[in-house]
C-alpha positions as CSV (number, residue, x, y, z in Angstrom):
1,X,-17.6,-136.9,-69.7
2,X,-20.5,-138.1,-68.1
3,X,-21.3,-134.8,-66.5
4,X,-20.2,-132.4,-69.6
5,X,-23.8,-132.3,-71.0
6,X,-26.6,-132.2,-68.1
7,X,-30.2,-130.3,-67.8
8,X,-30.6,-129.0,-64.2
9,X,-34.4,-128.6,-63.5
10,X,-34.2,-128.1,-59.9
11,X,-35.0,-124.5,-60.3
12,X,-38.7,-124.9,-62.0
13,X,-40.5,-121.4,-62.0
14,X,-42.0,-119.6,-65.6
15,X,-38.2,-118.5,-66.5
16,X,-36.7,-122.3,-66.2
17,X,-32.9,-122.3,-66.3
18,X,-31.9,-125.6,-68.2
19,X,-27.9,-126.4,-67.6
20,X,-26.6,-128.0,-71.2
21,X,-23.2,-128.8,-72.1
22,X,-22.3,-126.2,-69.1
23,X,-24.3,-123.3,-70.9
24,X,-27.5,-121.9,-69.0
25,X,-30.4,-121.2,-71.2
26,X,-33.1,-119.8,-70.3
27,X,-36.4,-121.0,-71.2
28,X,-40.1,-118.8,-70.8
29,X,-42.2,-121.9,-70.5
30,X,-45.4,-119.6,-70.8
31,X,-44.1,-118.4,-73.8
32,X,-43.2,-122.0,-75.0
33,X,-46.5,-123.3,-73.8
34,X,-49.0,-120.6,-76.0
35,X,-46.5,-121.4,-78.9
36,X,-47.0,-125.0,-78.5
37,X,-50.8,-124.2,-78.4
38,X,-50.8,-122.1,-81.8
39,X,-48.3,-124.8,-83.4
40,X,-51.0,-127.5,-82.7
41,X,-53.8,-125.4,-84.1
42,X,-51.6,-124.6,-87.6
43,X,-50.7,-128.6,-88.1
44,X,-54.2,-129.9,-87.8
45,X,-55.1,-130.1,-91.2
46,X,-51.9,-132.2,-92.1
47,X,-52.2,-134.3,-88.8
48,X,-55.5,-134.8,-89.6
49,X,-55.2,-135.8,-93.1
50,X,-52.5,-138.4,-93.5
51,X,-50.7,-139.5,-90.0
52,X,-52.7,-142.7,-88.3
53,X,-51.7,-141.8,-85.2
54,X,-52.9,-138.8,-84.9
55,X,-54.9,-139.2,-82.0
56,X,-51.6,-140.1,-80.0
57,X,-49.8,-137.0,-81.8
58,X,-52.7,-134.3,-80.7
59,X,-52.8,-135.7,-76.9
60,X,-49.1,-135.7,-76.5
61,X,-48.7,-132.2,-78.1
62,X,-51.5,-130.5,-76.0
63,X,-50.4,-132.4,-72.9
64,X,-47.3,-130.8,-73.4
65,X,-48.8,-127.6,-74.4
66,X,-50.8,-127.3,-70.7
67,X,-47.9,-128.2,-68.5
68,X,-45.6,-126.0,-69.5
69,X,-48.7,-123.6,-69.0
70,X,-49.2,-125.0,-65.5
71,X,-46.0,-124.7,-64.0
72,X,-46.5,-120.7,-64.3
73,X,-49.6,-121.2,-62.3
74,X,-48.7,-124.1,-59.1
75,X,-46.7,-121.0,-57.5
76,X,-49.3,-120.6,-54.7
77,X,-51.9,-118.3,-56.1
78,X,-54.9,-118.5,-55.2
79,X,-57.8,-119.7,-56.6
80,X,-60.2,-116.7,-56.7
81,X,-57.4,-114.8,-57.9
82,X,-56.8,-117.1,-60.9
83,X,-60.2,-117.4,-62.2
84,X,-62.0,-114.8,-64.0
85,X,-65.7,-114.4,-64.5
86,X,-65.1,-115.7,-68.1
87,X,-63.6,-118.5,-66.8
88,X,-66.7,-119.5,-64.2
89,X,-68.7,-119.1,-67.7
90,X,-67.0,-121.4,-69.6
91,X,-66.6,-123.6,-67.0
92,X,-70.7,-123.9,-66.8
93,X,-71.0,-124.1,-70.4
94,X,-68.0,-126.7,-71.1
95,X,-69.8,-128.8,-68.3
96,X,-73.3,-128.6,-70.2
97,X,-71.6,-129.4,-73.4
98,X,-69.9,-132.7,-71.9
99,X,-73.7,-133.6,-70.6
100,X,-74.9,-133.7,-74.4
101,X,-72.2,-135.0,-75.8
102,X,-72.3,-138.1,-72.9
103,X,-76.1,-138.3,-73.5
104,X,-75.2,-138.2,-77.4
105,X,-72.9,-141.0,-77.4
106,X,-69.3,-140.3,-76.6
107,X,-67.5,-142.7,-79.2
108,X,-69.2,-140.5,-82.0
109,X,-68.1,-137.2,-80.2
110,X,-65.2,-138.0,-78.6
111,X,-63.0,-135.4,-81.0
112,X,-65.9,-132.8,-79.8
113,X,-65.2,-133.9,-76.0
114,X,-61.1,-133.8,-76.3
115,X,-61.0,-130.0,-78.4
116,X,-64.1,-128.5,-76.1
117,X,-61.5,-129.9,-73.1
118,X,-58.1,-128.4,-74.8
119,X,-59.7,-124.8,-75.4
120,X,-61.0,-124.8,-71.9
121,X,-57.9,-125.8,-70.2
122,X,-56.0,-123.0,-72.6
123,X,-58.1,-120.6,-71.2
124,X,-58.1,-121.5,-67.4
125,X,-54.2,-121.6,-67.9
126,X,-53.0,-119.4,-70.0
127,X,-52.8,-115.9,-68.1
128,X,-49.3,-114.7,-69.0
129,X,-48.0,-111.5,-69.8
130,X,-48.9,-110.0,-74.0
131,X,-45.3,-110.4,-74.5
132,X,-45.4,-114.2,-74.2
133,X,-47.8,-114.5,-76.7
134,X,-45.3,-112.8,-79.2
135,X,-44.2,-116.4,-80.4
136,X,-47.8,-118.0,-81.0
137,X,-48.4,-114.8,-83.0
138,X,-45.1,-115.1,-85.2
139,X,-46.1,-118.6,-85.9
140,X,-49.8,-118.0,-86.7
141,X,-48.6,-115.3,-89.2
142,X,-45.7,-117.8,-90.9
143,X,-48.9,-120.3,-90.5
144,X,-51.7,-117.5,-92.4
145,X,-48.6,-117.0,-95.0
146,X,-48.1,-120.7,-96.0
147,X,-51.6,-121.2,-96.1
148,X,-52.5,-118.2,-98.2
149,X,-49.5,-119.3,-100.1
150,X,-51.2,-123.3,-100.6
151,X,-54.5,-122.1,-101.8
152,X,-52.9,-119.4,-104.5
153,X,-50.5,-122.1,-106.3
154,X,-53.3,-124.9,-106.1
155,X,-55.2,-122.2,-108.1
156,X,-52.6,-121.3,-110.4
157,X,-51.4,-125.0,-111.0
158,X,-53.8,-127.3,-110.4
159,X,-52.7,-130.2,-111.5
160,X,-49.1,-130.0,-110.4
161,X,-49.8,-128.9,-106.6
162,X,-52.6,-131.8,-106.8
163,X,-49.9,-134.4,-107.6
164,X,-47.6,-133.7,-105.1
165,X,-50.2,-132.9,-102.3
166,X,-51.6,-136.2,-103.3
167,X,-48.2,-138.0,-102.3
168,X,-49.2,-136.9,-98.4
169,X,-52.7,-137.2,-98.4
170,X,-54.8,-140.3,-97.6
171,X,-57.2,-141.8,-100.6
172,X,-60.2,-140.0,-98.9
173,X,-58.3,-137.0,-98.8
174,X,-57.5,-136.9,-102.6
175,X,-61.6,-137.8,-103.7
176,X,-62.1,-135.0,-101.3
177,X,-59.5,-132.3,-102.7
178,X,-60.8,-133.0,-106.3
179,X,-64.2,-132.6,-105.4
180,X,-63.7,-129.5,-103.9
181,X,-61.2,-127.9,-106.8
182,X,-64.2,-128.9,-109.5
183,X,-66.3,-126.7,-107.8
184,X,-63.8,-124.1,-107.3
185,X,-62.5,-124.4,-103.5
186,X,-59.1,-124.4,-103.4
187,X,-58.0,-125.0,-100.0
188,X,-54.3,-125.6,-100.7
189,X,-52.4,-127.3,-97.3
190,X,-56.3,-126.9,-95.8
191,X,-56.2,-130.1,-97.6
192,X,-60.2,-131.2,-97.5
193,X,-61.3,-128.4,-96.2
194,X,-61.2,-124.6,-97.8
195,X,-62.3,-123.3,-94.2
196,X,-59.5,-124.9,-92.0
197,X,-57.2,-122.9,-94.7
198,X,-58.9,-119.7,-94.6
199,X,-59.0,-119.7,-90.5
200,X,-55.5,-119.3,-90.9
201,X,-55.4,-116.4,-93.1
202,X,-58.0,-114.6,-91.4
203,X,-55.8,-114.6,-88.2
204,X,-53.1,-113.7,-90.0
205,X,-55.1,-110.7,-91.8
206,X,-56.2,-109.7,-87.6
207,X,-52.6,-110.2,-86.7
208,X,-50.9,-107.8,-89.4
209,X,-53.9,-105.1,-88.7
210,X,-53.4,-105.3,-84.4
211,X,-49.9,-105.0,-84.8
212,X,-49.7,-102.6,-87.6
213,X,-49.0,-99.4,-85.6
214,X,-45.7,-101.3,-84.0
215,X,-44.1,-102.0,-87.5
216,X,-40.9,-100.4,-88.7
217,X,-41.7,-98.8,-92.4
218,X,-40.1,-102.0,-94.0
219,X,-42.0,-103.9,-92.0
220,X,-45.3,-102.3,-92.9
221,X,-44.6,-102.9,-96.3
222,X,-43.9,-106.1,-96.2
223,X,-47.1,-106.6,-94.0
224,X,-48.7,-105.1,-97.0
225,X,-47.7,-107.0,-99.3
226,X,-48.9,-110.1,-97.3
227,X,-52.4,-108.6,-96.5
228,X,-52.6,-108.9,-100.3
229,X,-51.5,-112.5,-100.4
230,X,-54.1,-113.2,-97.9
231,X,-56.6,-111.8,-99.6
232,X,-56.1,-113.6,-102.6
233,X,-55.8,-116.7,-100.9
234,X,-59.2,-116.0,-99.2
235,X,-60.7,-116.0,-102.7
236,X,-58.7,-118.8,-103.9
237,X,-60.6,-120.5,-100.8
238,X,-64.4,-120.0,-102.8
239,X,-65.3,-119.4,-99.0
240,X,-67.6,-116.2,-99.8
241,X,-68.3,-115.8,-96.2
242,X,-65.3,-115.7,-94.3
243,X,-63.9,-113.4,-96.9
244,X,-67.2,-110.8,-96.1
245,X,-67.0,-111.8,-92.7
246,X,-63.0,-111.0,-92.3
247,X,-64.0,-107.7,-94.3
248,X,-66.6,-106.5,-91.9
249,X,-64.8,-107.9,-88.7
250,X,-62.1,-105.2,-89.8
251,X,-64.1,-102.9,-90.6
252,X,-65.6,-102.9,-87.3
253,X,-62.4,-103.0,-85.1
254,X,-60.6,-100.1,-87.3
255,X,-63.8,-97.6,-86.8
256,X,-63.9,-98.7,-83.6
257,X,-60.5,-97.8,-83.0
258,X,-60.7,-94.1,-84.5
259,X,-64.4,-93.1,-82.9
260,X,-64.3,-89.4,-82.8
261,X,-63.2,-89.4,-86.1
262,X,-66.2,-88.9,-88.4
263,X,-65.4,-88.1,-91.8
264,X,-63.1,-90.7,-91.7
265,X,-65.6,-93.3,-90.4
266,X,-68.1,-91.7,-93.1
267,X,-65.1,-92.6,-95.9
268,X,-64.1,-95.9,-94.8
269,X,-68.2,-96.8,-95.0
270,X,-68.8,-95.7,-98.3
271,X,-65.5,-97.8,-99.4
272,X,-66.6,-101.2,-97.9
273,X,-69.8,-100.5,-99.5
274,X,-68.4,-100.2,-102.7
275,X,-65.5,-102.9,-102.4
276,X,-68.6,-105.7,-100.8
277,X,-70.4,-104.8,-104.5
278,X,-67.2,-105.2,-106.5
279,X,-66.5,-108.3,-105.0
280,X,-69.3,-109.8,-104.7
281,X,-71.1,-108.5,-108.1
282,X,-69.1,-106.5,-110.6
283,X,-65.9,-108.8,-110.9
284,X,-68.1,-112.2,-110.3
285,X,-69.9,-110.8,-113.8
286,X,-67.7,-109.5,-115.3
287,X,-64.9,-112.3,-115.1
288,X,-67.1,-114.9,-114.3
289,X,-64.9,-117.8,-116.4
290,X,-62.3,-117.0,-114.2
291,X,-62.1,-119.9,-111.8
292,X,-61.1,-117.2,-108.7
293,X,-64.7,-115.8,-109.4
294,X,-66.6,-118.7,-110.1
295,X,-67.8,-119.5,-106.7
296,X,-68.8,-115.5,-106.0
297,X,-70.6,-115.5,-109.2
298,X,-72.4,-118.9,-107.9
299,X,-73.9,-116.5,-104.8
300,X,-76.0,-114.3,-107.3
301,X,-76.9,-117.2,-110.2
302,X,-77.9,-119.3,-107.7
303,X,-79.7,-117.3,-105.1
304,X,-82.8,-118.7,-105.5
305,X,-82.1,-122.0,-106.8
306,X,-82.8,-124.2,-103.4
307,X,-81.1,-127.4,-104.7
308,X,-77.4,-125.5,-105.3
309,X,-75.4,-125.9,-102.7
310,X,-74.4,-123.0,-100.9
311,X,-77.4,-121.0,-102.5
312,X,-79.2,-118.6,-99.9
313,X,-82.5,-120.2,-100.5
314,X,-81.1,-123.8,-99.4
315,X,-79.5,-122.4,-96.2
316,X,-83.4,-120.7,-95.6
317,X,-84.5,-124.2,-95.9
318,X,-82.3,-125.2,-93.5
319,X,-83.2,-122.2,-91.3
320,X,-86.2,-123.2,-91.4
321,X,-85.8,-126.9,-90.2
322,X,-83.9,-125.7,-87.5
323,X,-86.4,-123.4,-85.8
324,X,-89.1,-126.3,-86.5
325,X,-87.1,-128.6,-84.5
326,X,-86.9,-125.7,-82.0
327,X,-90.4,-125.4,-81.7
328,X,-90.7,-129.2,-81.0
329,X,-88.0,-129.3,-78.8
330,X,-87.9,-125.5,-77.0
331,X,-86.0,-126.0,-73.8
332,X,-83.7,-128.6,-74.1
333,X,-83.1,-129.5,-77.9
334,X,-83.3,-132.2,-79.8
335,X,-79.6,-133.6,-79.0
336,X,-75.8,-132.8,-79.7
337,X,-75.3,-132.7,-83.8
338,X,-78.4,-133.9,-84.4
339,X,-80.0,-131.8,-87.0
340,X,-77.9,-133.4,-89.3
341,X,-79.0,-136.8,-88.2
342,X,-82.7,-136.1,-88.5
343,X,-82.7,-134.0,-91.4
344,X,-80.4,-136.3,-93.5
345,X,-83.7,-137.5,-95.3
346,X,-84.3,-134.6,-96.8
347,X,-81.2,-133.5,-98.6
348,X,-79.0,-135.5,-101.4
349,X,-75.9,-135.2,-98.6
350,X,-75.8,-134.3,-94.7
351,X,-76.0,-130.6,-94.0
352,X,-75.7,-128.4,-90.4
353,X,-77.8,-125.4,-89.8
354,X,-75.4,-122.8,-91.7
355,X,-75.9,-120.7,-88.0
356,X,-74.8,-121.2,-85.4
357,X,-77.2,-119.8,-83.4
358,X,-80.4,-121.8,-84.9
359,X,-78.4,-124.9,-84.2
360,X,-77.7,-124.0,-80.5
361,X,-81.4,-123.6,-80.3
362,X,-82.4,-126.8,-82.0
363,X,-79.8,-128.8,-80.8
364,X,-80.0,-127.3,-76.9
365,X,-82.9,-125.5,-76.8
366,X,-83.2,-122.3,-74.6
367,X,-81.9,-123.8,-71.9
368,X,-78.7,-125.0,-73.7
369,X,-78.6,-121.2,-76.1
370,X,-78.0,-119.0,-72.8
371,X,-75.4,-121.0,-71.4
372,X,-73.5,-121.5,-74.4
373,X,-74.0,-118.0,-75.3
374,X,-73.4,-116.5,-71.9
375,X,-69.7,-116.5,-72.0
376,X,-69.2,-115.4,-76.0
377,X,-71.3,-112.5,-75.1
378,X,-69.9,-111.7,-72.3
379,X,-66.4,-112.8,-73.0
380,X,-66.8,-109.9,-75.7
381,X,-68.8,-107.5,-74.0
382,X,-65.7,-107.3,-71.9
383,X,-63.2,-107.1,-74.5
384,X,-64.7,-104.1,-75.9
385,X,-64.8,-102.7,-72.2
386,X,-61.0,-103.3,-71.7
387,X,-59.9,-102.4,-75.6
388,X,-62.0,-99.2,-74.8
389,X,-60.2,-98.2,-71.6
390,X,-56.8,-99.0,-73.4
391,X,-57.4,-96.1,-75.6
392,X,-57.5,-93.8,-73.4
393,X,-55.0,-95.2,-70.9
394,X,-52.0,-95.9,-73.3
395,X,-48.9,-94.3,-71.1
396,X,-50.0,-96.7,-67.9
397,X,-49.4,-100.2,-69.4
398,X,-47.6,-102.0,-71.6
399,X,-48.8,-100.3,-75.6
400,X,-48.3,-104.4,-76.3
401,X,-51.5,-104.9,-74.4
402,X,-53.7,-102.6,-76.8
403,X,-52.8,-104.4,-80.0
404,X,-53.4,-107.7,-78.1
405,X,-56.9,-106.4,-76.9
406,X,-57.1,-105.4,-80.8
407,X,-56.8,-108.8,-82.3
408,X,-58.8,-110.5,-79.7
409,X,-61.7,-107.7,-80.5
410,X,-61.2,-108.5,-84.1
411,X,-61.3,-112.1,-84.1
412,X,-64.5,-112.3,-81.6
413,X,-66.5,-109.9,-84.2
414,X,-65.2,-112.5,-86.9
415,X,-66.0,-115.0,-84.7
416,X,-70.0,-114.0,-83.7
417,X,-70.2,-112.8,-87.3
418,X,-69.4,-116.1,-89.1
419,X,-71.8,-118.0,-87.0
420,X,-74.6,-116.3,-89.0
421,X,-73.8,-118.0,-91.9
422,X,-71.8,-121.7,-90.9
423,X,-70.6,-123.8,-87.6
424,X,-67.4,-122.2,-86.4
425,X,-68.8,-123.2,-83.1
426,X,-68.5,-127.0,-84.3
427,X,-65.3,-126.6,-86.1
428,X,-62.4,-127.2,-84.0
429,X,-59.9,-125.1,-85.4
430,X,-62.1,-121.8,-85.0
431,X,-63.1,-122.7,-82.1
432,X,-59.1,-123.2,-80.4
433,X,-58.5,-119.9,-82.6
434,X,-61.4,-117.8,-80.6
435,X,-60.0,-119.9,-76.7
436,X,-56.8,-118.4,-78.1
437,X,-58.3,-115.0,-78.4
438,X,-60.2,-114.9,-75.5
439,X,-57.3,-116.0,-73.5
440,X,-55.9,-112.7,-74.3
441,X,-58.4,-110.9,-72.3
442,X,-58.3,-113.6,-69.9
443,X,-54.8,-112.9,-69.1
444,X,-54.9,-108.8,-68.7
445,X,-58.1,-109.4,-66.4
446,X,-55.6,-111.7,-63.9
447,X,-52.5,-109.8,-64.7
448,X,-53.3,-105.9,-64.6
449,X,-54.5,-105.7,-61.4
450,X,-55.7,-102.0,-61.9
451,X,-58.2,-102.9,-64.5
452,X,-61.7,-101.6,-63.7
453,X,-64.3,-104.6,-62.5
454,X,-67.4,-105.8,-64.0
């Protein structure tokens, strides 16, 4: 009896053959590894919310994440061979970002220290084949639908979804929740935060559009049907600027995709025109004691009003502050996080920059800006170089590979887009969504060998 059920690991390479109860299974550990990854992004908001020990819980799920990632890559290849020029980037900007943070005080940015080391390790270890990432992609999807899913009922029935959310979530969490629903953010299973849960569904919305072309016709319709859920639960969100963000982000990709083709360009211009003014003016006005609408409507009542949160003239004030603290402090900022610190004096309740790129400069000054910003730009740079070449050299590589090259392309525009307008550069779960995405282009550079050099 004793040796009926056994796991033989003797044999470790990225297709690990696991002996149990006398069966052989077969395990991609790559494949379980990203998976791992994407599952740890997706349970954030309820790790963070109500379990104590979820500092043990994050560390032990990404520890498990990377080594099953770093088996695939102990096989003797060599170093220069590994490593990408993205890589060397991030490298040099993760190490000037540990720096501030040590010179900032590490026990108040030790969560910024352990994701900033996650995402980087991700992306040093994660070059596998597209087909690997199939799993993390299913789950992000399931992941977009719940989320999108969260946000619509909390809408619909308020009170209800409050009461039982309320059973899971801690006391700070519930003030939180019914702070946000009275201003009209509902962020559903994003808990206390409306932006964790649209992350989600914009991923999902990138997902759905990259893979779209591979989709059976049931499948498409179903993937129709969600791209409407997610839509809904983007404005169930309040989160005005991820939902024009998203928009734009595919807007981009998708002309990108059929350049060449300009009356169809010309069409698809003049109808996000006209769906960015419906959305963000006609409906708002027109149904503006509809709760869905509220926060829209807020963006043209309150444009000038500098107190309103959210207004365009506060975040100018805050625009403002920013480049003042630039000025004083051009080359090397003013400090990790610490616009909020010295600007708390001057607002009812602590507020960031609103842009990224502002707080880069206050915060890190010149110095800091181009090393932060040297691998995002180039990072996509490059993935337009690669998703360009794909286009035109479809019968050579796996198709996988162009609807990979897709969503990362996507979710970078998304990415550079939304740090006009908040921090997705200081909230974690953007900023393990973009490692992910990056990673993908990480992975061809290594893997296709007959890609052309930078």
């Amino acid at each position: 009896m004793k040796h009926l059920c056994k796991i033989n690991l003797s044999k470790i390479t990225d297709e690990t053959e696991l002996l149990i109860c006398g069966k052989r299974i077969s395990i991609d550990l790559p494949s379980v590894g990203i998976a791992v990854y994407a599952l740890f992004i997706i349970t954030q908001p309820w790790l963070a919310c109500f379990m104590e020990t979820r500092a043990v819980l994050h560390i032990a799920i990404v520890f498990l994440a990377l080594v099953l990632l770093s088996v695939d890559n102990i096989k003797g290849l060599k170093l220069k061979d590994h490593l990408s020029k993205v890589d060397l980037f991030w490298i040099l900007a993760f190490a000037l970002i540990v720096v501030y943070i040590f010179l900032g005080g590490i026990a108040a940015y030790k969560f910024d220290l352990f994701y900033f080391t996650v995402g980087t390790l991700f992306l040093l270890l994660a070059k596998a084949g597209i087909e690997r990432y199939h799993p993390a992609m299913r789950l992000l999807k399931i992941g977009a639908i719940v989320y999108a899913s969260g946000s619509i009922l909390q809408h619909l029935f308020t009170d209800s979804f409050n009461r039982l959310l309320f059973v899971f979530a801690s006391t700070s969490s519930q003030i939180r929740i019914a702070e946000l629903v009275s201003g009209y953010y509902y962020p559903g299973f994003g808990f206390g935060s409306p932006a964790t849960a649209a992350a989600y569904m914009v991923v999902g919305l990138g997902i759905i559009f990259a893979f779209w072309s591979s989709r059976t016709k049931q499948g498409k319709i179903v993937d129709g049907f969600l791209i409407t859920l997610m839509f809904i639960g983007l404005l169930a969100t309040g989160k005005r600027s991820i939902l024009i963000w998203a928009v734009a982000a595919l807007y981009i990709t998708y002309n990108f995709l059929i350049t060449g083709k300009k009356n169809r360009q010309l069409i698809l211009a003049i109808s996000l025109l006209l769906a960015i003014l419906i959305f963000l003016y006609v409906l708002p006005m027109a149904f503006d004691e509809i709760p869905i609408f509220q926060r829209f409507a807020s963006l043209v009542l309150d444009f000038d009003d500098g107190e309103a949160p959210g207004s365009v003239a506060l975040r100018l004030r805050h625009y403002q502050d920013a480049w003042n603290l630039f000025l004083e402090n051009p080359l090397f900022g003013v400090g990790w996080r610490q616009f909020i610190v010295l600007t708390s004096g001057f607002y009812p309740r602590g507020y960031s920059v609103h842009n990224v790129y502002l707080q880069l400069l206050s915060e890190m000054g010149t110095f800091g800006f181009i090393i932060i910003m040297l691998p995002i730009i180039y990072g996509y740079i490059r993935t337009y170089q690669v998703l360009k070449s794909l286009l035109v050299r479809r019968h050579k590589l796996n198709p996988l590979w162009k609807a990979g090259m897709t969503f990362s392309f996507y979710f970078q525009t998304f990415f550079l887009l939304y740090c006009l307008t908040e921090n997705p550069f200081y909230n974690i779960i953007y900023m393990l969504l973009y490692f992910l995405a990056v990673s993908l282009l990480n992975a061809y550079i290594v893997i296709e060998k007959d890609c052309f050099r930078i």
